[in-house]
VEXTI-472424 format. One record per residue (C-alpha): residue number from 1; residue in three letters; chain; x, y, z. Coordinates in nm, 2 decimals. Layout:
+-----+------+-------+--------+--------+--------+
|  nr | rest | kette |     px |     py |     pz |
+-----+------+-------+--------+--------+--------+
| NUM |  ALA |     A |      X |      Y |      Z |
...
+-----+------+-------+--------+--------+--------+
END
This chain:
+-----+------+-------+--------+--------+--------+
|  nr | rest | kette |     px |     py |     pz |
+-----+------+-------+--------+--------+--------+
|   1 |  UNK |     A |   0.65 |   0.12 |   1.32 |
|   2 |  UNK |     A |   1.01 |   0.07 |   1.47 |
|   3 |  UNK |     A |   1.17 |   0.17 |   1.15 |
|   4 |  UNK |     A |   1.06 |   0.56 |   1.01 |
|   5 |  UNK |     A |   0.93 |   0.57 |   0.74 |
|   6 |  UNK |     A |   0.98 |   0.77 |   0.41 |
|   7 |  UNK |     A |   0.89 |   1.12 |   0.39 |
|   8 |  UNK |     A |   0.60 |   1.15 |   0.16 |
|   9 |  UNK |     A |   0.69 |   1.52 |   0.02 |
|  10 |  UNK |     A |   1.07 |   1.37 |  -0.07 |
|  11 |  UNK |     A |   1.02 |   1.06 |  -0.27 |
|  12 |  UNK |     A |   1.00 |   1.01 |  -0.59 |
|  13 |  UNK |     A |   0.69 |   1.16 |  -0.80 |
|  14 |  UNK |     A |   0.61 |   0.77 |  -0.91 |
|  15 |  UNK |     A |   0.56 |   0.73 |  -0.50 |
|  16 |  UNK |     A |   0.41 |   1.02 |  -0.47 |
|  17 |  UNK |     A |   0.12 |   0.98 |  -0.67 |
|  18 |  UNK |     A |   0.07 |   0.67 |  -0.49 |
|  19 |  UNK |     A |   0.03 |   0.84 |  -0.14 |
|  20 |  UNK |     A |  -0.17 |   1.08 |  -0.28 |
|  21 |  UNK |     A |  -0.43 |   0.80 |  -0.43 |
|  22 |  UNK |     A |  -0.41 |   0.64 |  -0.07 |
|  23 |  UNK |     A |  -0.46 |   0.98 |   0.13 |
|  24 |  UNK |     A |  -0.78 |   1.01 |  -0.12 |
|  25 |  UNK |     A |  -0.89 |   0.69 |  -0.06 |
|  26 |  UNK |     A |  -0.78 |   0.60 |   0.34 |
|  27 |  UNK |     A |  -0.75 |   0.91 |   0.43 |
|  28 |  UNK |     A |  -0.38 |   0.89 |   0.47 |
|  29 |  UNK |     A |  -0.11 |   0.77 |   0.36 |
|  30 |  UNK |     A |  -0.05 |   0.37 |   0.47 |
|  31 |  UNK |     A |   0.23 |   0.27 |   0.70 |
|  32 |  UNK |     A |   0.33 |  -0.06 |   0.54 |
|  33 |  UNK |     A |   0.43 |   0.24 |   0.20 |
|  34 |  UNK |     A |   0.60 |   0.44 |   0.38 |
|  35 |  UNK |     A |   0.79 |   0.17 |   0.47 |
|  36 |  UNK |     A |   0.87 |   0.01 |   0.13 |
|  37 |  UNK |     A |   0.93 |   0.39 |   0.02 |
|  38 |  UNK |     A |   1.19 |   0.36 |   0.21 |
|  39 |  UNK |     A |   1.37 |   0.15 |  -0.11 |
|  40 |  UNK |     A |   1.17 |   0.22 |  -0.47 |
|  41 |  UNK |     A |   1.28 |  -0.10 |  -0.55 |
|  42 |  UNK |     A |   1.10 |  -0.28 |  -0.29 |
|  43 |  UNK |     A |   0.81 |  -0.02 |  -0.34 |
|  44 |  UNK |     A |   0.77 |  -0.09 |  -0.72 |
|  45 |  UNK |     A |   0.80 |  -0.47 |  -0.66 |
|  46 |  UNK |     A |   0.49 |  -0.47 |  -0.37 |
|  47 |  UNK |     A |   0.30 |  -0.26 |  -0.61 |
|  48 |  UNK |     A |   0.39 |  -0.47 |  -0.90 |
|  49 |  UNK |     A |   0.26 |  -0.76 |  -0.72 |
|  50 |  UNK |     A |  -0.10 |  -0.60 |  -0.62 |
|  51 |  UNK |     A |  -0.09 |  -0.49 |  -0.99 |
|  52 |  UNK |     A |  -0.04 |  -0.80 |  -1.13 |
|  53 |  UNK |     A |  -0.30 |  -0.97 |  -0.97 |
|  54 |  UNK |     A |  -0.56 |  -0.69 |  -1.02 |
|  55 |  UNK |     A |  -0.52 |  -0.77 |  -1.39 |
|  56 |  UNK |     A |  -0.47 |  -1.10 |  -1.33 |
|  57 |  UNK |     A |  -0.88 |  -1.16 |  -1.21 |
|  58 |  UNK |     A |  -0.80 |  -1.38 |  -1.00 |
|  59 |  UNK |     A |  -0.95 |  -1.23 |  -0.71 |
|  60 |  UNK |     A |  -1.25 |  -1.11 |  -0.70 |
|  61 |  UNK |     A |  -1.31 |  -0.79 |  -0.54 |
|  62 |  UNK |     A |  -1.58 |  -0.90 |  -0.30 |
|  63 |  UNK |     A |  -1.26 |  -1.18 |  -0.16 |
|  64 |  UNK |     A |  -1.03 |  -0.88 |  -0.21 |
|  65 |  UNK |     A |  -1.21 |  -0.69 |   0.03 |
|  66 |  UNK |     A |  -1.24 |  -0.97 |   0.23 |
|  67 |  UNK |     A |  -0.90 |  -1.02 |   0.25 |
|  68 |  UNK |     A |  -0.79 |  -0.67 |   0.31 |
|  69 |  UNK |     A |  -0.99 |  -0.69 |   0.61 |
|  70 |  UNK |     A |  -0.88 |  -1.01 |   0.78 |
|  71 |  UNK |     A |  -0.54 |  -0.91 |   0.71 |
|  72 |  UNK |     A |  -0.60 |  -0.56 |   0.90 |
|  73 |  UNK |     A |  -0.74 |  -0.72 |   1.17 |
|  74 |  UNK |     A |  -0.45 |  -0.98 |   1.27 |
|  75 |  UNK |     A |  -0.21 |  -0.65 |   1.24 |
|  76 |  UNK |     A |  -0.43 |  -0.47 |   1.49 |
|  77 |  UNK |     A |  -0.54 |  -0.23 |   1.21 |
|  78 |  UNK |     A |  -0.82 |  -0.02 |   1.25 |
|  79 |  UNK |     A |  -1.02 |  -0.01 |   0.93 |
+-----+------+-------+--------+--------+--------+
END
């Protein structure tokens, strides 16, 4: 990243629970967060967002998954 990004042990514990459910899932904690941590508000909103449509069912998790992994692929993400 060109910008730093927030320091996981200093943010809020709201944040924080969120790296830690990405460090237990990815295996760290993901870049584009550290970045939004960076403002809560922005933070909050992107989370809002992927919590909205999780309840939503609009997309299904097999497109979800889908998804997630065309969109790491045109950022040159390795998963």
């Amino acid at each position: 990243m060109r910008l730093e990004g927030a320091d996981p042990a200093r943010v809020d514990p709201d944040l924080a629970a969120v790296f830690k459910t990405q460090e237990e899932t990815w295996g760290e904690t993901l870049g584009p967060y550290l970045l939004y941590a960076r403002r809560p508000s922005v933070f909050k909103a992107v989370r809002g967002m992927w919590d909205g449509l999780k309840a939503s069912g609009l997309i299904e998790p097999a497109l979800k998954a889908l998804l997630n992994r065309r969109v790491a692929a045109l950022n040159g993400c390795v998963f």
